[in-house]
C-alpha positions in Angstrom: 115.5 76.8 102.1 112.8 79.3 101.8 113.2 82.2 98.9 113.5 85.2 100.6 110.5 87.5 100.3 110.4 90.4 97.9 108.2 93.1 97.2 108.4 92.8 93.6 107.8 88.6 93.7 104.8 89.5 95.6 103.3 92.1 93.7 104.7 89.4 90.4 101.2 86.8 91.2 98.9 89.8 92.0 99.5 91.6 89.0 99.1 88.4 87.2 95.1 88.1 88.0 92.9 88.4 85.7 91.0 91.6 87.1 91.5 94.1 90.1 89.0 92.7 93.0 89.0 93.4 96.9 91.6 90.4 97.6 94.0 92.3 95.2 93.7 95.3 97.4 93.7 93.8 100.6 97.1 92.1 98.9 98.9 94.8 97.9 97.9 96.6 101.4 99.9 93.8 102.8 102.4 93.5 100.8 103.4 97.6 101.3 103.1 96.9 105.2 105.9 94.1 104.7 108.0 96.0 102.2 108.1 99.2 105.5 106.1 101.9 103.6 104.5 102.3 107.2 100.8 102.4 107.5 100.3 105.8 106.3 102.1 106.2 103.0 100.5 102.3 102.8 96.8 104.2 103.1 97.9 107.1 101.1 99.0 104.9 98.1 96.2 102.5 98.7 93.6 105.6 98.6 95.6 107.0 95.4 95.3 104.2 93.9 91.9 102.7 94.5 90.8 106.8 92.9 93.2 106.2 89.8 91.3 102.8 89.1 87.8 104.4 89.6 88.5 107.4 87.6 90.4 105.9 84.7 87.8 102.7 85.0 90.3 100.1 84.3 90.2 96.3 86.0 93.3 95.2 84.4 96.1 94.7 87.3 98.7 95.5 84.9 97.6 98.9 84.3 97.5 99.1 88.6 100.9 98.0 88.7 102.2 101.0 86.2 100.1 103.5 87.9 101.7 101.8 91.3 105.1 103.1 89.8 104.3 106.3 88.7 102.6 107.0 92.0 105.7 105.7 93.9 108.1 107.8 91.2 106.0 111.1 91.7 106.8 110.8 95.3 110.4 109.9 95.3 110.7 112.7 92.7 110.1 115.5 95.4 113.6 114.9 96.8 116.9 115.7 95.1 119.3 112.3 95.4 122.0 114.3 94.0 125.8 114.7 95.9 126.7 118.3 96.1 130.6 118.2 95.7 131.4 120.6 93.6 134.0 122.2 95.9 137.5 121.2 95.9 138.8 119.4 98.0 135.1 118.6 98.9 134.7 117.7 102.2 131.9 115.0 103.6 131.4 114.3 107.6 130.0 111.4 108.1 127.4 110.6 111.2 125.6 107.9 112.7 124.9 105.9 115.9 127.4 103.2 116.3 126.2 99.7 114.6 124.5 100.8 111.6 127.7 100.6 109.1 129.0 103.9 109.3 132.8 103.3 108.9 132.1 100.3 106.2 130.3 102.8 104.6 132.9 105.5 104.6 135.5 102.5 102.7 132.5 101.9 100.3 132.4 105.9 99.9 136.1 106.4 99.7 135.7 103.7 96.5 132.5 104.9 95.2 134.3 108.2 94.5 138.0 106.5 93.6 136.2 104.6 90.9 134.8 107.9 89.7 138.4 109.4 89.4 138.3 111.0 92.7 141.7 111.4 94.5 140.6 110.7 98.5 141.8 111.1 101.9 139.3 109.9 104.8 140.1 111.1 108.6 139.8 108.4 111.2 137.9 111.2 113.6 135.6 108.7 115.6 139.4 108.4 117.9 137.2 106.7 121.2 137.3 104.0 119.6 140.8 102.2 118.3 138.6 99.4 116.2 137.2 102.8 114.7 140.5 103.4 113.3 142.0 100.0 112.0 138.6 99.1 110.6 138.5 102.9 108.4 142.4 101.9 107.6 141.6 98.7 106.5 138.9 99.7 104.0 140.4 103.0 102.8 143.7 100.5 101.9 141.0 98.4 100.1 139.5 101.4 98.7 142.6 102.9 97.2 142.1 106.0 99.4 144.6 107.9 101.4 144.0 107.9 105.3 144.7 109.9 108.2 144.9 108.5 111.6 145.0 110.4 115.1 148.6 110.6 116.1 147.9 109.4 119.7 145.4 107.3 121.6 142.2 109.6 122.4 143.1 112.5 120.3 140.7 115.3 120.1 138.6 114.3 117.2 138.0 118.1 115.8 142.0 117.9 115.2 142.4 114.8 113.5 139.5 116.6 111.5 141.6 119.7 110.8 144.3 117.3 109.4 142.7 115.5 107.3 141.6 118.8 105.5 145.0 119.9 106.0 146.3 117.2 103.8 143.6 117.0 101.1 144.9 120.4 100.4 148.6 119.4 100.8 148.0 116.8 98.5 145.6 117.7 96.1 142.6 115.7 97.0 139.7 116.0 95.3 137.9 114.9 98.6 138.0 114.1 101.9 135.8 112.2 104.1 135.8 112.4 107.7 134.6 109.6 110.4 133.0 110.7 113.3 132.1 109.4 116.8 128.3 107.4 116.9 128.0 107.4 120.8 127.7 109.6 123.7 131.2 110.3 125.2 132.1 113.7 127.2 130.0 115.6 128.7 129.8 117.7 127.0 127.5 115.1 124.6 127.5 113.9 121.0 126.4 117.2 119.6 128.3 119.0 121.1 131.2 117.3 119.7 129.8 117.5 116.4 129.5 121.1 116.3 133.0 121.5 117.4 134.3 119.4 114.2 132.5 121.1 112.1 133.4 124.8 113.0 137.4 123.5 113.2 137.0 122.3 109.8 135.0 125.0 108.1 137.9 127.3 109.3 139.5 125.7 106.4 137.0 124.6 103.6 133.4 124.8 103.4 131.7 121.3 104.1 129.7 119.7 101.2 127.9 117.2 102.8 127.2 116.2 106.1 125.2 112.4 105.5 123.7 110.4 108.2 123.9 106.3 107.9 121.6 104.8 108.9 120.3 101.1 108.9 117.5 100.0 106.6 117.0 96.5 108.7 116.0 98.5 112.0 113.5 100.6 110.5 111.5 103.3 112.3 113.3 102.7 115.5 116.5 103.3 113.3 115.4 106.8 112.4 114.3 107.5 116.4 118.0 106.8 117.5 119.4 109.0 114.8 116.7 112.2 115.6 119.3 114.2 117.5 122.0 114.3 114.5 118.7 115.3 112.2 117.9 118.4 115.0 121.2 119.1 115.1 123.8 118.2 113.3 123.0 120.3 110.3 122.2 116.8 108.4 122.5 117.1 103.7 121.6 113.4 102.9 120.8 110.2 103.9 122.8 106.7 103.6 120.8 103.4 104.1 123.0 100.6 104.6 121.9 96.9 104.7 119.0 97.2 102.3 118.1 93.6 101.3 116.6 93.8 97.6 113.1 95.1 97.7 112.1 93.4 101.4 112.8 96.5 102.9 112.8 99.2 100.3 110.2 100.5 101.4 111.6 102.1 104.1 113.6 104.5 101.3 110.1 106.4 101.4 109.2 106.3 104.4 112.6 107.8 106.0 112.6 110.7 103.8 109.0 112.1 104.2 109.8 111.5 108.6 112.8 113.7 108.0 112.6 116.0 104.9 115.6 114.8 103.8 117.0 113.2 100.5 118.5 109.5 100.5 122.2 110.2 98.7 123.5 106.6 98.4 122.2 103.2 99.0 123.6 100.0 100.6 123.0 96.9 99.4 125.4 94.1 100.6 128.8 93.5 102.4 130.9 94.3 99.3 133.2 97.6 98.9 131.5 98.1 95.2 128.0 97.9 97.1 126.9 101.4 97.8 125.8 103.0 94.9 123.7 107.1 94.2 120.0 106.9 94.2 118.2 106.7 91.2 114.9 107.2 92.0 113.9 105.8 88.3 115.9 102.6 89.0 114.9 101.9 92.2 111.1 102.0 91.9 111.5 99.7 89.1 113.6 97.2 91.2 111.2 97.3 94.0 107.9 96.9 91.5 109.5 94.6 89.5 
């Protein structure tokens, strides 16, 4: 079998030249394309770096791959990856378009915070859905997390909201994470709904983050589908799920500069201990290699 394709293992042979030529550019351009920096933070790092080299009149490709990191650092830097959940309880809604891993991620979340000595409650809100519910009940059991379900079939989802605060502040929770809805179902639309959630629960606690999942394997066309929630749904952080090593990391970059918005946690495989915070630091290294 084939080794799966990296950024870093490509950028491992290039930087192992002797001296920076025009095939080592035209590689690295390629191997940014791959990795899904898009083609115009691929030019701009390409231009920034072909003006480091000239200026600081080095040829040695290890000296290109440091200044490849600290260019790549520098603009991960501008965003803050940092959870805001200082309230108590602290209160996340989580969005997304159905398919990209939101209520897996909400389990990963629920442990995430548990292993950080977090008492937490999530709300099974997306209730159009009965899978929705036994899947989020199967991971927050996994999780260690407390859950609350609707109490019938096709509830109104701002309610089950309101109960799940209700009970983080009934039992003490440190936080509570709440499920929503990923598709189009009254008439009313998706937004709509949203909005309605969100006013029912700040009624009772202020919300701390409101984080958008999204899907690092359908790229661009993943951040198209998920536009509305980022016009509208008053969107804190981002959540990429299904990031495969450095093949797609890329795409970290690329996501926040489209929407001005700070990647919060990171998924990188099926298991509940798989989502981790964002180091900025960390992850240009894994990607660079």
């Amino acid at each position: 079998m084939a080794a799966k394709w990296s950024l870093s293992g490509a950028l491992r042979g290039m930087f192992q030249r002797e001296t920076i030529t025009e095939e080592t550019w035209d590689d690295l351009e390629t191997a940014l394309i791959m990795a899904d920096f898009g083609p115009d933070i691929t030019e701009q790092l390409i231009e920034a770096l072909r003006a480091d080299v000239d200026r600081l009149m080095v040829d040695d490709p290890k000296d290109l791959k440091r200044m490849l990191r600290e260019r790549l650092e520098e603009r991960f830097a501008e965003y803050d990856p940092t959870l805001s959940l200082q309230e108590r309880p602290a209160v996340i809604l989580v969005v997304g378009v159905n398919g990209v891993g939101k209520t897996t991620t909400i389990g990963k979340l629920a442990r995430f915070l548990v292993a950080n000595g977090q008492s937490v409650v999530v709300g099974a809100a997306d209730t159009f859905r009965a899978a929705a519910v036994e899947q989020l009940a199967t991971w927050a059991q996994r999780a260690g997390s407390a859950i609350v379900r609707p109490e019938r079939e096709g509830q109104d989802p701002a309610s089950v909201a309101f109960q799940t605060v209700e009970a983080a502040k009934a039992h003490d929770h440190t936080m509570c994470i709440i499920d929503t809805a990923g598709r189009l179902h009254t008439k009313g639309g998706l937004m709509d709904e949203l909005g309605k959630i969100k006013r029912v629960i700040e009624k009772q606690a202020p919300i701390s983050e409101v984080l958008l999942v999204l899907d690092a394997t359908t790229g661009q066309n993943g951040v198209n589908q998920a536009m509305a929630f980022i016009e509208h749904a008053g969107i804190t952080g981002l959540v990429v799920t299904k990031l495969d090593g450095s093949a797609k990391g890329g795409f970290i970059l690329a996501v926040q500069e489209r929407t001005g918005i700070p990647i919060k946690l990171i998924g990188q495989g099926e298991g509940i201990d798989d989502l981790t915070g964002f180091t900025p630091h960390v992850f240009v290294e894994q990607l660079v290699g």
